[in-house]
VOKE-509091 format. One record per atom (N, C-alpha, C, CB): residue in one letter; y, z, x; atom name. Coordinates in pm, 1 decimal, decimal comma, always signed. Atoms other than C-alpha are relative to their C-alpha. Last residue first. Glycine has a CB too. Layout:
<rec r="A" Y="Y" Z="Z" X="X" a="CA"/>
...
This chain:
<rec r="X" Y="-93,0" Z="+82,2" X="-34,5" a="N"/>
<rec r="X" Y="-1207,7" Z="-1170,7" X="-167,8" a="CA"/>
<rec r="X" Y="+36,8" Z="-10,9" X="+157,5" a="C"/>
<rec r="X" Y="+106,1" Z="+37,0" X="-77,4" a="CB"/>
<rec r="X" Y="-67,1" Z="-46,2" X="-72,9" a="N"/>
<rec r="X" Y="-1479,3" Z="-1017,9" X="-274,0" a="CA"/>
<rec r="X" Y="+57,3" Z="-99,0" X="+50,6" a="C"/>
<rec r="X" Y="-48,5" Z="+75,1" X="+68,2" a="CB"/>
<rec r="X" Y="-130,8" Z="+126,5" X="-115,4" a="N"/>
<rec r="X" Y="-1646,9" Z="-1056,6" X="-558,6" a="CA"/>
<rec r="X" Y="+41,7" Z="+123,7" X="+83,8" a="C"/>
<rec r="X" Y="+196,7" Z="-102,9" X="-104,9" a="CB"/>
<rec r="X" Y="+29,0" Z="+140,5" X="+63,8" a="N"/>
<rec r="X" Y="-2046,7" Z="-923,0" X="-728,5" a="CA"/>
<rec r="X" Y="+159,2" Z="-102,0" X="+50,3" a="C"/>
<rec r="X" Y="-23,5" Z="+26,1" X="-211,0" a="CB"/>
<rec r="X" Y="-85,4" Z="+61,7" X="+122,6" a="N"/>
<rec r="X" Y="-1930,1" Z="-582,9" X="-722,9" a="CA"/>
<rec r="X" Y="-5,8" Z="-106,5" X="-17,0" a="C"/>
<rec r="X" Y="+121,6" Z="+10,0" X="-5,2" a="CB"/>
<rec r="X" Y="+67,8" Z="+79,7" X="+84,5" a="N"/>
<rec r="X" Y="-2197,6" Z="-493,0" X="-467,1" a="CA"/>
<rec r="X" Y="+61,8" Z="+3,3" X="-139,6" a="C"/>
<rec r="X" Y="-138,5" Z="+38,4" X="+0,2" a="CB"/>
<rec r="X" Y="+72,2" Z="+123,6" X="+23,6" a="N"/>
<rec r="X" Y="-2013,0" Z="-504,1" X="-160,7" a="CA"/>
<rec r="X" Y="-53,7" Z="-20,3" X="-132,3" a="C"/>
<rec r="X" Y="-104,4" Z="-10,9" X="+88,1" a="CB"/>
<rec r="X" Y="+111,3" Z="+19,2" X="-77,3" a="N"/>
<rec r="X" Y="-1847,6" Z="-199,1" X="-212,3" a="CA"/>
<rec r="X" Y="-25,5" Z="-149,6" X="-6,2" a="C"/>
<rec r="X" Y="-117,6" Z="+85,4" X="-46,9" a="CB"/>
<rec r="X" Y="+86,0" Z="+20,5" X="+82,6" a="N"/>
<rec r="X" Y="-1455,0" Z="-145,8" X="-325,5" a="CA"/>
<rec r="X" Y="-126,2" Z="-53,9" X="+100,7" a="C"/>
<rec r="X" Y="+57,3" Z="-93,7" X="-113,5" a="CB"/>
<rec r="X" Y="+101,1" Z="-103,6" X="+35,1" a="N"/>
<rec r="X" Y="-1233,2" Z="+16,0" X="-92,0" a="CA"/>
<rec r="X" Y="-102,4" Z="-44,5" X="-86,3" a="C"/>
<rec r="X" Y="+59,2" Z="+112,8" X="-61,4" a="CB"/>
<rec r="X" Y="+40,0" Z="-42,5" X="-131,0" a="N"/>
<rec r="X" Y="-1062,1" Z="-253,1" X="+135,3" a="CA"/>
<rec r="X" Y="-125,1" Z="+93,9" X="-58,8" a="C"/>
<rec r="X" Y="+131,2" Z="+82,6" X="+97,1" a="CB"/>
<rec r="X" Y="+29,0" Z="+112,4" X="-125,0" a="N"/>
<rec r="X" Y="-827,8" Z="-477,1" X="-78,8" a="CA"/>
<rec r="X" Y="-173,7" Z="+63,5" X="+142,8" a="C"/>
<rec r="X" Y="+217,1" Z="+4,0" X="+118,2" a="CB"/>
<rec r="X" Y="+52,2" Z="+148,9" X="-20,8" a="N"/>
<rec r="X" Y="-858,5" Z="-293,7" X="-356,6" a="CA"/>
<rec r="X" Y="+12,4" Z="-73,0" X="+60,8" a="C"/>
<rec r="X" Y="+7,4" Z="-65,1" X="-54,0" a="CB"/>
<rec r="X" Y="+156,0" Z="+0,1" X="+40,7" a="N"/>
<rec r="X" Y="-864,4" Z="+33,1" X="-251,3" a="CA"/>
<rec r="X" Y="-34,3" Z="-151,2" X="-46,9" a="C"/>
<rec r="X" Y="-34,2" Z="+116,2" X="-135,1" a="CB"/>
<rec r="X" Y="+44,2" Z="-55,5" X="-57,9" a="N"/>
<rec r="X" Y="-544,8" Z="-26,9" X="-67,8" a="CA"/>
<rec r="X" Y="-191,6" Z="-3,0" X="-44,7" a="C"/>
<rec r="X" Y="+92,0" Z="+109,3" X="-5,5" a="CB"/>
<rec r="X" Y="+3,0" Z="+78,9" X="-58,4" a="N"/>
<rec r="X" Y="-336,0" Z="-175,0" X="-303,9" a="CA"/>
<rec r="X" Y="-122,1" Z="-14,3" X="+63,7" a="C"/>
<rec r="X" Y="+88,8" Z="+3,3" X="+54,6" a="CB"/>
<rec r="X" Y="+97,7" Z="+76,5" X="+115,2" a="N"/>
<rec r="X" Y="-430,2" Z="+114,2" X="-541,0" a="CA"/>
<rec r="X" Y="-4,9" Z="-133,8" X="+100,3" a="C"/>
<rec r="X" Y="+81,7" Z="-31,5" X="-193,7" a="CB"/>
<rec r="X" Y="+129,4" Z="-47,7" X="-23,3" a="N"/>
<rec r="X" Y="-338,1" Z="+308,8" X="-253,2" a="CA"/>
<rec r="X" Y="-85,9" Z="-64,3" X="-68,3" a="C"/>
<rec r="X" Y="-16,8" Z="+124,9" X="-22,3" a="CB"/>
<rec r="X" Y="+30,2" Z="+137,7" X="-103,4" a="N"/>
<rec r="X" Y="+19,5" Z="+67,5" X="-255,9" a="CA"/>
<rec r="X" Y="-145,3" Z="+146,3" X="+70,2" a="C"/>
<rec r="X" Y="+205,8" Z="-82,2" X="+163,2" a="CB"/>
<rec r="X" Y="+17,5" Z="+141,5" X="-2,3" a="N"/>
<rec r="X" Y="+93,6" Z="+142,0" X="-626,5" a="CA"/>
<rec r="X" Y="-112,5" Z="-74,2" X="+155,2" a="C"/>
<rec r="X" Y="+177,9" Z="-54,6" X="+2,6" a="CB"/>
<rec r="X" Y="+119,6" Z="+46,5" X="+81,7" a="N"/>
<rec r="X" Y="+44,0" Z="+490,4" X="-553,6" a="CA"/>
<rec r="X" Y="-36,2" Z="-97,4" X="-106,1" a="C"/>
<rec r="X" Y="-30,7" Z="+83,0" X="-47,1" a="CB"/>
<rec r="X" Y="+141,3" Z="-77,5" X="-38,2" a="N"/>
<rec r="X" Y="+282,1" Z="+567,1" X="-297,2" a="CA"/>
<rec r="X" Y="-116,2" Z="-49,8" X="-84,2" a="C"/>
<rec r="X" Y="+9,6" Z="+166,1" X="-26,2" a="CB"/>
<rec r="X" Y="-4,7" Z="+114,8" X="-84,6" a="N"/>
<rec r="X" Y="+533,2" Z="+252,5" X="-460,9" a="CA"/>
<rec r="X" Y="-126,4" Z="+83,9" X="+90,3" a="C"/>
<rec r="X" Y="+172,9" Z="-45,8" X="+81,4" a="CB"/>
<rec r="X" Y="+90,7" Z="+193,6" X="+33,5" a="N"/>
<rec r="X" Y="+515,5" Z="+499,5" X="-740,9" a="CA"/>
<rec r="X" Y="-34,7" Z="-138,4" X="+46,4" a="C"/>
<rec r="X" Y="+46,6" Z="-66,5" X="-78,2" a="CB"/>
<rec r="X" Y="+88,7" Z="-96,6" X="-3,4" a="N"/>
<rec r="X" Y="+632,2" Z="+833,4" X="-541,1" a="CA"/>
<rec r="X" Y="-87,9" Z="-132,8" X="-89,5" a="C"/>
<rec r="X" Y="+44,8" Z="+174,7" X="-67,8" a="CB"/>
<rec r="X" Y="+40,2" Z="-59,2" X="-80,4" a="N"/>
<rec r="X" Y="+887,8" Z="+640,9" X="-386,6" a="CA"/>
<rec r="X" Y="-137,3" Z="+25,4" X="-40,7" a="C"/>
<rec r="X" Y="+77,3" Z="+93,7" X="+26,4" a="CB"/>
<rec r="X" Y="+15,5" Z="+96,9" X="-35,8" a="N"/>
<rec r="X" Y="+1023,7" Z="+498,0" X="-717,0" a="CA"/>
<rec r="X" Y="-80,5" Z="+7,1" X="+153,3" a="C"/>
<rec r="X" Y="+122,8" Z="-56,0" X="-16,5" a="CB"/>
<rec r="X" Y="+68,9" Z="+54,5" X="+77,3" a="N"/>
<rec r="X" Y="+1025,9" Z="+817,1" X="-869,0" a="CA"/>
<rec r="X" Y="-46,9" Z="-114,4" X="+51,7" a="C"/>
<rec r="X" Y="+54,2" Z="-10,9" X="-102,9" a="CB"/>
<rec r="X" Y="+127,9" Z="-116,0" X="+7,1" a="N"/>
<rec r="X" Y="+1215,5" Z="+993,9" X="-607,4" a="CA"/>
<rec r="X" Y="-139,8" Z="-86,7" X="-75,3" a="C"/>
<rec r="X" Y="+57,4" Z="+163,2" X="-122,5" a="CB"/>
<rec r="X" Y="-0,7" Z="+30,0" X="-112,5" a="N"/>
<rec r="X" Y="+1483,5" Z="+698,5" X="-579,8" a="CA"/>
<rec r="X" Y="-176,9" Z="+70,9" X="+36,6" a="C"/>
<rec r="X" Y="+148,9" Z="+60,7" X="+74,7" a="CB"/>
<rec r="X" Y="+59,6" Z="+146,4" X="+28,1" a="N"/>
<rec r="X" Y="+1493,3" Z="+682,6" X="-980,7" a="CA"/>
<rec r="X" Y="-38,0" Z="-6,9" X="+168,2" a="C"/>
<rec r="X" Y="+131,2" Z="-144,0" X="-76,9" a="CB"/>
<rec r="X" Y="+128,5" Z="+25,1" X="+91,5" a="N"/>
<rec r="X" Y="+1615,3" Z="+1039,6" X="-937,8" a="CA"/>
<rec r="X" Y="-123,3" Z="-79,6" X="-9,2" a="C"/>
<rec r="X" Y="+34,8" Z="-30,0" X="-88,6" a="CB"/>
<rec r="X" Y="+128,9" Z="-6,2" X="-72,3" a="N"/>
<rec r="X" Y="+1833,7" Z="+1053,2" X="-671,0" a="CA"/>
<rec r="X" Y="-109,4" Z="-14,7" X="-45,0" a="C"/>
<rec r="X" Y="-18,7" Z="+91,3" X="+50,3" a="CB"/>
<rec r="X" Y="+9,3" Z="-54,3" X="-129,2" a="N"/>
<rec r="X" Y="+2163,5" Z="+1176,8" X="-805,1" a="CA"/>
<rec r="X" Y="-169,1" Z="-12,9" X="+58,3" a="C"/>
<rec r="X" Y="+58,0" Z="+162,0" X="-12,5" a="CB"/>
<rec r="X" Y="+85,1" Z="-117,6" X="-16,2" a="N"/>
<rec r="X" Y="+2193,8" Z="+935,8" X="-1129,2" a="CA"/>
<rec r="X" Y="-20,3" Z="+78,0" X="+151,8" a="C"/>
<rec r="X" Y="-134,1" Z="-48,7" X="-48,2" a="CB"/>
<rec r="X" Y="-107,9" Z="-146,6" X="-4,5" a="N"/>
<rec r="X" Y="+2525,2" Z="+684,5" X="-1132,6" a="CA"/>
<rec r="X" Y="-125,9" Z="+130,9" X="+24,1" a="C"/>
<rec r="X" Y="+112,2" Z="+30,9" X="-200,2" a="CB"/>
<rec r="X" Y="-24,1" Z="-37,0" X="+156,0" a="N"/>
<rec r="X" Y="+2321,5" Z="+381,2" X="-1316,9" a="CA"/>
<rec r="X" Y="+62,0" Z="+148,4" X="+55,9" a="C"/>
<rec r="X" Y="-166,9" Z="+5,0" X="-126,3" a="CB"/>
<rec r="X" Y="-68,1" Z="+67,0" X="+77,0" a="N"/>
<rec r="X" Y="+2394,0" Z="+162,7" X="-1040,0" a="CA"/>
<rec r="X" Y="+13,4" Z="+92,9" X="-129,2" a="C"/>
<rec r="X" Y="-60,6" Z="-133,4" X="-16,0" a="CB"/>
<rec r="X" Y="-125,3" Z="-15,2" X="-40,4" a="N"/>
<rec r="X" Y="+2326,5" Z="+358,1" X="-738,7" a="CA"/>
<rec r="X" Y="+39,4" Z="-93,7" X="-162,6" a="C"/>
<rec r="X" Y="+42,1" Z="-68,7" X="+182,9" a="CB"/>
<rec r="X" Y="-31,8" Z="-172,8" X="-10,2" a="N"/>
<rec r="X" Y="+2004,8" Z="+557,6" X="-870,6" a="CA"/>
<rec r="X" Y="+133,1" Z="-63,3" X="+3,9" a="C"/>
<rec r="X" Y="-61,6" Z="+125,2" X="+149,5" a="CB"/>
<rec r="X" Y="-23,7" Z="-26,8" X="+155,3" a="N"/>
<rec r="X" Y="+1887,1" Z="+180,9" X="-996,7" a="CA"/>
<rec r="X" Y="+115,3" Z="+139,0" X="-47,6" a="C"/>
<rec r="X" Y="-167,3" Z="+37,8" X="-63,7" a="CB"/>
<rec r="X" Y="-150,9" Z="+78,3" X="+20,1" a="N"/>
<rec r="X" Y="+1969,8" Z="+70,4" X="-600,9" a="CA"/>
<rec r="X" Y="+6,9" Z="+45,0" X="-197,6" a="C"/>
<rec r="X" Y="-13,3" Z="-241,7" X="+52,6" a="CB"/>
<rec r="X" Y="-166,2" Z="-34,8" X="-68,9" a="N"/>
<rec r="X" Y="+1789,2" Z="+390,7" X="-499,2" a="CA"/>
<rec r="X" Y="+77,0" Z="-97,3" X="-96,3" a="C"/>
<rec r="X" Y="+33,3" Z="-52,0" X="+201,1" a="CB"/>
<rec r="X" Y="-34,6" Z="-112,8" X="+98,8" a="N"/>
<rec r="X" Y="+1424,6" Z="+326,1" X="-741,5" a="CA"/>
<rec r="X" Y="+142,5" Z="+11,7" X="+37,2" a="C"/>
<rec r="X" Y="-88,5" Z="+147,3" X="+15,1" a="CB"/>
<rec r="X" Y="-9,2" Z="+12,0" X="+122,7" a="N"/>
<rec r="X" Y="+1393,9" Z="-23,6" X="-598,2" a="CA"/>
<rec r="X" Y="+62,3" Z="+85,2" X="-125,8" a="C"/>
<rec r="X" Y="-98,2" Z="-15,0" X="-10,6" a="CB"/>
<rec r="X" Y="-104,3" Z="+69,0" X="+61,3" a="N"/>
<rec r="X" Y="+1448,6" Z="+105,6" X="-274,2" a="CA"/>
<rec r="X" Y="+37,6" Z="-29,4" X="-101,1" a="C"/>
<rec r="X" Y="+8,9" Z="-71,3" X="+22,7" a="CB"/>
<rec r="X" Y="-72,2" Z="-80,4" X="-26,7" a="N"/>
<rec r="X" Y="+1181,7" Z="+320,4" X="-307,9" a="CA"/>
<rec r="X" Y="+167,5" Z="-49,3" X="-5,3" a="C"/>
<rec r="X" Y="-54,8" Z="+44,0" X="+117,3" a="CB"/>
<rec r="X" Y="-76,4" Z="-20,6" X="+125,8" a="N"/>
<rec r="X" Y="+1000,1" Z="+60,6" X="-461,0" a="CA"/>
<rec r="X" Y="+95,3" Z="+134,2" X="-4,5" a="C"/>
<rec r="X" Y="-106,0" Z="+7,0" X="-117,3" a="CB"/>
<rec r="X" Y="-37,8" Z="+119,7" X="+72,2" a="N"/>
<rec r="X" Y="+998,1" Z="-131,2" X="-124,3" a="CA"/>
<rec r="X" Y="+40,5" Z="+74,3" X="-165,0" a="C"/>
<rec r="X" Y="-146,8" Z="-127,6" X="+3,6" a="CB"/>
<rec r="X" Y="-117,9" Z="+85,8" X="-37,6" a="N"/>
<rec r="X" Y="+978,9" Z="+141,0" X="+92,8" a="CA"/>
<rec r="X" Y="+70,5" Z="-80,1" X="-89,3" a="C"/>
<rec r="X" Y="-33,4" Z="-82,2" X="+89,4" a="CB"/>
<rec r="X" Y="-127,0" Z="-80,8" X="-32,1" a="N"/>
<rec r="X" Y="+729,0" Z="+322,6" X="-47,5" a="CA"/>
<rec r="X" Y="+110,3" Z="-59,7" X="+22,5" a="C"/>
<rec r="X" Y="-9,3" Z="+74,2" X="+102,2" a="CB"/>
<rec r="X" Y="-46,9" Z="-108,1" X="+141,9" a="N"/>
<rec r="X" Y="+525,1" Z="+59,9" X="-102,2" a="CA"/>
<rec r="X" Y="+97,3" Z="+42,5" X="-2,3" a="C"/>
<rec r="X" Y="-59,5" Z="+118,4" X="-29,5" a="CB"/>
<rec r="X" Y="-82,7" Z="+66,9" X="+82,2" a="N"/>
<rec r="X" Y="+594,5" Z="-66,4" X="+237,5" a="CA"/>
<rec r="X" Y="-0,6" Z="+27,6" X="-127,5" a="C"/>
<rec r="X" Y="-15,6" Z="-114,5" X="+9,2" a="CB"/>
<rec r="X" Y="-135,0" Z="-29,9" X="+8,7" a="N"/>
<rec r="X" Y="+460,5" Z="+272,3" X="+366,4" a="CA"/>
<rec r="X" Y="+72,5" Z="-126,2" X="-77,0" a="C"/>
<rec r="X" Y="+57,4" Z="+28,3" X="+148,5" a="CB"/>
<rec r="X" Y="-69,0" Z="-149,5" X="+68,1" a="N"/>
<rec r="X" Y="+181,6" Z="+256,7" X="+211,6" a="CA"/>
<rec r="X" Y="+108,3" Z="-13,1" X="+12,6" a="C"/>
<rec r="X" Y="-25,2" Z="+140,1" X="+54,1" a="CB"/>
<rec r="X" Y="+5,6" Z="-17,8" X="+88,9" a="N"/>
<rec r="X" Y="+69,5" Z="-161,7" X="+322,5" a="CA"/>
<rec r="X" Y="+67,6" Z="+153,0" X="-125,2" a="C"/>
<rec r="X" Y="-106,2" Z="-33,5" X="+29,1" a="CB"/>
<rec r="X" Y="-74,0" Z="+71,0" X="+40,9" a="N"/>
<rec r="X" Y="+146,6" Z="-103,1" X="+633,8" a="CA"/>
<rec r="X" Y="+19,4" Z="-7,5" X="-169,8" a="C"/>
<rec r="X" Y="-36,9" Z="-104,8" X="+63,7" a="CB"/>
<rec r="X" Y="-82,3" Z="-118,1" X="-38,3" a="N"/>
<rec r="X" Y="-78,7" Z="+188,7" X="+701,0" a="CA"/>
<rec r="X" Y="+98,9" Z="-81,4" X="-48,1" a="C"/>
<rec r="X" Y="+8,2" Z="+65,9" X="+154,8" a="CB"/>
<rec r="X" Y="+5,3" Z="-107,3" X="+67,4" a="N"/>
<rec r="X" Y="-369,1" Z="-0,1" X="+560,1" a="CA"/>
<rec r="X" Y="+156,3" Z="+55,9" X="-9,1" a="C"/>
<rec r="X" Y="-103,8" Z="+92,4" X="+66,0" a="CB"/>
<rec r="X" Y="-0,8" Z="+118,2" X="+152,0" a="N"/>
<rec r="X" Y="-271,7" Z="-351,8" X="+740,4" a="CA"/>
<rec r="X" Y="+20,0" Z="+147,3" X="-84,4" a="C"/>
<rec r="X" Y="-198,8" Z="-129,4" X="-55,1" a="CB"/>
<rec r="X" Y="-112,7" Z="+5,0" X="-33,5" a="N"/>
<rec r="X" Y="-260,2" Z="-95,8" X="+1110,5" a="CA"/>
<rec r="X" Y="+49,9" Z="-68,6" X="-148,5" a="C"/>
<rec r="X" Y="+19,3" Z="-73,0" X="+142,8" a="CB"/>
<rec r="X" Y="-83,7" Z="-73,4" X="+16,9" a="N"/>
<rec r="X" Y="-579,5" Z="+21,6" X="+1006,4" a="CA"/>
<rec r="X" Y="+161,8" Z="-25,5" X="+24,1" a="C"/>
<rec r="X" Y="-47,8" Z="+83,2" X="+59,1" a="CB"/>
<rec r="X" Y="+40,6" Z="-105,7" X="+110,2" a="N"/>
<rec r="X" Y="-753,3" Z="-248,8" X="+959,7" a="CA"/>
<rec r="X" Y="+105,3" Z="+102,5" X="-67,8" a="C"/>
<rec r="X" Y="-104,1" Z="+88,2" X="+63,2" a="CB"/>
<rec r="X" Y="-51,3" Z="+79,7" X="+116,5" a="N"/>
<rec r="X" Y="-623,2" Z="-405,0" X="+1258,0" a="CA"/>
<rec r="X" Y="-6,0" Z="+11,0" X="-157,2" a="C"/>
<rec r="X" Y="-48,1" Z="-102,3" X="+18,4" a="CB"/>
<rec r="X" Y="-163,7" Z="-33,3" X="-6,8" a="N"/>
<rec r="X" Y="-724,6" Z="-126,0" X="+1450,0" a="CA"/>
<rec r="X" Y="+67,1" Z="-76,6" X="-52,4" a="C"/>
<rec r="X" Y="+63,8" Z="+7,7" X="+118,2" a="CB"/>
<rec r="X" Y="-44,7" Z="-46,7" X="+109,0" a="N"/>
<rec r="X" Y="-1095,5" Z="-199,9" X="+1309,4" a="CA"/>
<rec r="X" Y="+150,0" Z="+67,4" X="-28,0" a="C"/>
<rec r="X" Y="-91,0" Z="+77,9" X="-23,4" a="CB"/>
<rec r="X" Y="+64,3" Z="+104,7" X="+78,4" a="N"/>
<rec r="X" Y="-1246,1" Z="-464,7" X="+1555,2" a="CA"/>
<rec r="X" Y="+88,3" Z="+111,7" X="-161,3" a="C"/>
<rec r="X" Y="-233,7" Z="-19,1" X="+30,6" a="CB"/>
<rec r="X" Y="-120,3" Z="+32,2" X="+28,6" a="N"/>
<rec r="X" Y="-1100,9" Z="-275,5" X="+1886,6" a="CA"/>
<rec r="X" Y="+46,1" Z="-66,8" X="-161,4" a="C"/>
<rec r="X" Y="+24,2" Z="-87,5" X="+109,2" a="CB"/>
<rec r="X" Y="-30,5" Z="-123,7" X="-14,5" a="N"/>
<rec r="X" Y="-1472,1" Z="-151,1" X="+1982,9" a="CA"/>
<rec r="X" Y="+168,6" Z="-30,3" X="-62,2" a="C"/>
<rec r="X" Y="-31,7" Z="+61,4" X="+168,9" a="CB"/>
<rec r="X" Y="-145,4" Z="+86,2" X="-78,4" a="N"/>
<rec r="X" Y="-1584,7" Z="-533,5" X="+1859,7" a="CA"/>
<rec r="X" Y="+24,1" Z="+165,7" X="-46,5" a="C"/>
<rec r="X" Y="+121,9" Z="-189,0" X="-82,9" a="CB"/>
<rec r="X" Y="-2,5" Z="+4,4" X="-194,0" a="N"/>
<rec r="X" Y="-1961,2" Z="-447,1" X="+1800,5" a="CA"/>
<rec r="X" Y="+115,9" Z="-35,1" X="+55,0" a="C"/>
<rec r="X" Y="-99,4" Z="-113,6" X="+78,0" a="CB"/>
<rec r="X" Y="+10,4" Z="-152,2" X="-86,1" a="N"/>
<rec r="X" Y="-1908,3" Z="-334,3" X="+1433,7" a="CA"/>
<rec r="X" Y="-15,8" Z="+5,6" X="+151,6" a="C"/>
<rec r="X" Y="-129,1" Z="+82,3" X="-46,7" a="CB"/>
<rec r="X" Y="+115,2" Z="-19,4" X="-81,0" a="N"/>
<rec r="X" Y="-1748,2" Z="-634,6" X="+1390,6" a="CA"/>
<rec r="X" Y="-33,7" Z="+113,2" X="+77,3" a="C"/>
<rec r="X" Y="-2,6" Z="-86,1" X="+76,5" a="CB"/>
<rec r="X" Y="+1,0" Z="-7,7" X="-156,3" a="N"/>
<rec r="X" Y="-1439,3" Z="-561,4" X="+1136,3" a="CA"/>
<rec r="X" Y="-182,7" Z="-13,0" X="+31,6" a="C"/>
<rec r="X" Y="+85,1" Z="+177,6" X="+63,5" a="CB"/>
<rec r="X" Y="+24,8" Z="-78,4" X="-38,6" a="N"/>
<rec r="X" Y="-1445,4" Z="-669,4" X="+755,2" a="CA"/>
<rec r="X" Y="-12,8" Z="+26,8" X="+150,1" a="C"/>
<rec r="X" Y="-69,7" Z="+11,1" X="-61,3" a="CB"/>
<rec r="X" Y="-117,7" Z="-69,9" X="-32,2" a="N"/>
<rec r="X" Y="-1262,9" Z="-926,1" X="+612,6" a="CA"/>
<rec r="X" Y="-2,8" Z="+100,5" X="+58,0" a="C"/>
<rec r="X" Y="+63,7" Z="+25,7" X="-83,1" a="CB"/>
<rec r="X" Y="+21,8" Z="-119,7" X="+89,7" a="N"/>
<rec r="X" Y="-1597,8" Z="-1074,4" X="+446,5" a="CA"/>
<rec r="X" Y="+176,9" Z="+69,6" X="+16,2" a="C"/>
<rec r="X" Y="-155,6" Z="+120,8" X="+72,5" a="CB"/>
<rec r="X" Y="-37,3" Z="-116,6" X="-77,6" a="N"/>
<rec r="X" Y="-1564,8" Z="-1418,1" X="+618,7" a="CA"/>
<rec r="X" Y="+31,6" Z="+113,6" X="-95,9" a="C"/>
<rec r="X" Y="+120,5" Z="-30,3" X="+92,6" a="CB"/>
């Protein structure tokens, strides 16, 4: 199974998208947090919170392309 929706299933790619969308925001989320509890321990106003946010964004596009964006003809797919 490729992972890919049936183009004849009208409903076949909202799952897709709902994984996609998941995937960002938990990023976010997750090293957002990551960045806060560093903000609360090492005393900084927000910093590490910002940072961690903005690297959990583009941790979880990279997620993203690789789970979803690469073509068939890379020889794998998972």
């Amino acid at each position: 199974m490729s992972g890919r929706p049936n183009p004849n299933d009208a409903w076949g790619g909202m799952s897709t998208g709902w994984t996609i969308s998941a995937y960002l925001l938990s990023g976010i989320l997750v090293w957002g947090g990551v960045g806060w509890l560093i903000d609360h321990l090492v005393g900084t106003p927000k910093v590490f919170t910002a940072i961690g946010m903005v690297l959990g964004a583009g941790l979880g596009v990279y997620l993203v392309y690789i789970r979803y964006g690469r073509g068939e003809s890379d020889g794998h797919r998972s």
